[in-house]
N, C-alpha and C positions, 0 to 999 in steps of 0.2 A: 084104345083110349086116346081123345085127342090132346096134342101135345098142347102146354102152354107157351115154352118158349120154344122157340127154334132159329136157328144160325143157319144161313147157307154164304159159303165162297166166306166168313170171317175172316179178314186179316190186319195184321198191325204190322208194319215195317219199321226200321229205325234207321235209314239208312240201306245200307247193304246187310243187316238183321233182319230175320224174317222172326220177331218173336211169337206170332201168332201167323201161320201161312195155310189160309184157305182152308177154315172147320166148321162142316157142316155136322149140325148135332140138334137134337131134339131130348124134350124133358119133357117127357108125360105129369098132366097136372094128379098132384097126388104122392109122389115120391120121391123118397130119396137119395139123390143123384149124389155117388163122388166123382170126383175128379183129382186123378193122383199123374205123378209124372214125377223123374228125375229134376234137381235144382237147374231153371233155366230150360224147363221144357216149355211154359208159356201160360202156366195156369193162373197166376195172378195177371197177367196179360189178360186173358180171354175174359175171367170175371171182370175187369174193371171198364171192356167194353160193352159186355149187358148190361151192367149198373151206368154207362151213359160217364164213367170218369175219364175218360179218354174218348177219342174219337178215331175208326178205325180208317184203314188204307185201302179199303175195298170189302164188299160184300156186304149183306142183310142180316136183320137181325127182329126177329119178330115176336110178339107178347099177346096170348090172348088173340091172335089172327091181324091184330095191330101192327104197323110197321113201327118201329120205333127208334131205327137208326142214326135220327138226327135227331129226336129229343135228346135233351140235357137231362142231367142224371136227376134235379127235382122233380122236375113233371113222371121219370118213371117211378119214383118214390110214391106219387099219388096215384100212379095207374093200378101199386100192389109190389112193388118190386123192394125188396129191405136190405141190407150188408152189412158186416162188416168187415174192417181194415186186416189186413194182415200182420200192421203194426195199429197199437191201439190208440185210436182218436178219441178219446175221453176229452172232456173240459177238465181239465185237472183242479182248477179254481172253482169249480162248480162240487156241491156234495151229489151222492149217488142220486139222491130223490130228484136234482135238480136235473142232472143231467138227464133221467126217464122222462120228467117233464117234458123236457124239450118237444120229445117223439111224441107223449101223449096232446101236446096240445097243435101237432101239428096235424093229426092224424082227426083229434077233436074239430079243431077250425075249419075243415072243411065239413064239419055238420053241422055248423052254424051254433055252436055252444062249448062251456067247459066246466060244464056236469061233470061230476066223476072224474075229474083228471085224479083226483086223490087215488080212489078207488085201482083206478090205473096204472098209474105209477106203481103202487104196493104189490100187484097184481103182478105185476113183471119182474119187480126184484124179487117179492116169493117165490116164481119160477126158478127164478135161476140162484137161490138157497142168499141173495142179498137182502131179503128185510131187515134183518138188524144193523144191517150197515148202511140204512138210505140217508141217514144222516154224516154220513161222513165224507171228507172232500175226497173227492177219486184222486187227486194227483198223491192220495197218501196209501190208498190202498195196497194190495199187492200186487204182481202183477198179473197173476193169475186171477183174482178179481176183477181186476180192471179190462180183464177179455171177457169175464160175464158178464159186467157189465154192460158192455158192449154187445153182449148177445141178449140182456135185458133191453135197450135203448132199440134193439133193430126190432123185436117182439111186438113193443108195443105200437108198436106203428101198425099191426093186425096185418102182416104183408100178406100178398098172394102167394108169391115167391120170399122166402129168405137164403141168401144168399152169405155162405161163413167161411172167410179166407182164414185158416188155418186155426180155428178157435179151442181146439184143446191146447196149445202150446202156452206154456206155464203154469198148465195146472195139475194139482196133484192126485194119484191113483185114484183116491176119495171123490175125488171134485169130477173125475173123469169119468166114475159109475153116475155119477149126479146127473153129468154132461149128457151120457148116452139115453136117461132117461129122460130128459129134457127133451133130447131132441126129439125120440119116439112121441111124446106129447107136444109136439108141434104139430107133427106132420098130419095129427090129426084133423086139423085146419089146415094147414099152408103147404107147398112144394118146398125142400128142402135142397141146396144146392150146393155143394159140400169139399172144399179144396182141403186136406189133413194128409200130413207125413205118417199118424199111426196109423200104421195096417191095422192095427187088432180095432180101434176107433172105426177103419174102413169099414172093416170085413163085418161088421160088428152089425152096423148102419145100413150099409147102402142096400138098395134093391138092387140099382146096379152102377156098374163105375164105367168110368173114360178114362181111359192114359194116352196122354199128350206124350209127345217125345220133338222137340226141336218145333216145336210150332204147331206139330199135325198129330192127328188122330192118330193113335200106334194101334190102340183096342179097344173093345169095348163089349158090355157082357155082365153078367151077373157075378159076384162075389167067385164061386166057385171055379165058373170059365176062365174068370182073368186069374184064379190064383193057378189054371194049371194051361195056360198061354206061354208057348214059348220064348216068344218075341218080347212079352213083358216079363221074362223072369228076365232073359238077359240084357234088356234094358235097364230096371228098375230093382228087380227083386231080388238081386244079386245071385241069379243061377249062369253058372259057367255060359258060356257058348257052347253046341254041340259040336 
C-alpha cells in the first residue's frame, strides 16, 4: 500500500538536544498509526514537524508524494493534514458551535460557498457525543470535552491525515469507549496518526505502532510485536532489563 506521509533523515535539534535525531518513518494511507515513547522521547516533537509548527534541523518530509518541508503549517491544513494540541487550544470565549465553525468554513471557503456550515458544525460535535453542548462557551466546559472538542474542530476540516497528540487524556472510561469508537469511524475516511500514554487506547487502535526513545526509532511493528519486544518493554513498558 502506498504510503501517504513519509519522513526520511527527520530532525529537530535544540541546541546540544537532539529532540527528534534522524526518523525515517512511513504511514500507509488508510491506517491507524501510534506513536508511543517514554516522557521526552520526542513525539510531540516529531508531530509538530509534520503539521509544519516548527520547522526541523534537517531532513524530508513528504505528503501524498508532495514535498512539504517548507510549507507552513496552513497550507498543509489545505493539502488534508488536521491535529490536535497536546494541550488544548480551544477559543475559550468562543461557544462549542463557534469554535467547529471556524474549521467548517475554512475547509468550506475553499469550495467557494457556506452551504451547510450548519449541517457541519452538528455533524462533528454529534461525532464526538457534543451536540448538546454546541451552545456552550468552551473555556467553561470540562476538560475533557474540551479535547473533544478539539477532536470535533480537527474532523471537520474532512482531513486526509488527522493527526491526535494525546487526546484521551481527561476523559473518562465512558468517554474513552466513545473515543475508541470515534476513532474506528474515522479511519473510515482519513489516516489516523496517533501519539497516547494509554496502552489499552494503543493496543486497542493501532494497526501498528512506533516507539521513539531519545529522539529515534527504538521499534516498530504491530500491537502484538511491540508488546513482546524486548527493547520496548525495557525502555517503555517497564519490564526489568534482562
Amino acid at each position: 500500500m502506498t504510503a501517504l506521509l513519509t519522513t526520511h533523515g527527520l530532525a529537530k535539534h535544540y541546541g546540544g538536544l537532539r529532540a527528534v535525531d534522524g526518523v525515517d518513518f512511513a504511514l500507509r494511507a488508510g491506517e491507524i498509526r501510534a506513536v508511543i515513547g517514554p516522557n521526552g522521547a520526542g513525539k510531540t516533537t516529531f508531530v509538530s514537524l509534520v503539521c509544519g509548527r516548527i520547522a526541523p534541523s534537517a531532513g524530508t518530509i513528504r505528503f501524498d508524494g508532495q514535498d512539504i518541508t517548507a510549507l507552513p503549517a496552513h497550507q498543509r491544513v489545505r493539502l488534508g493534514i488536521g491535529y490536535t494540541f497536546q494541550i488544548t487550544s480551544v477559543f475559550a470565549n468562543l461557544s462549542a458551535f463557534d469554535n467547529v465553525a471556524l474549521s467548517v468554513q475554512r475547509r468550506i471557503a475553499d469550495r467557494g460557498g457556506i452551504a451547510g456550515l450548519r449541517t457541519g458544525v452538528m455533524d462533528a460535535l454529534s461525532r464526538t457525543g457534543l451536540a448538546d453542548r454546541a451552545g456552550t462557551i468552551a473555556g467553561s466546559l470540562s476538560y475533557g470535552h474540551q479535547r473533544l472538542l478539539e477532536v470535533a474542530m480537527g474532523i471537520a476540516l474532512e482531513p486526509r491525515l488527522l493527526i491526535l497528540d494525546e487526546p484521551t487524556q481527561g476523559l473518562s472510561d465512558g468517554e474513552i469507549d466513545g473515543f475508541l469508537a470515534l476513532i474506528r469511524d474515522i479511519a473510515r475516511q482519513a489516516t489516523v496518526l496517533l501519539i497516547e500514554h494509554n496502552m489499552q487506547v494503543v493496543m486497542a487502535l493501532a494497526d501498528r505502532i512506533t516507539v521513539l526513545n531519545a529522539g529515534r526509532t527504538l521499534a516498530e511493528g504491530t500491537p502484538d510485536e511491540i508488546r513482546a519486544d524486548a527493547a520496548v518493554q525495557q525502555a517503555y513498558l517497564g519490564a526489568p532489563a534482562p
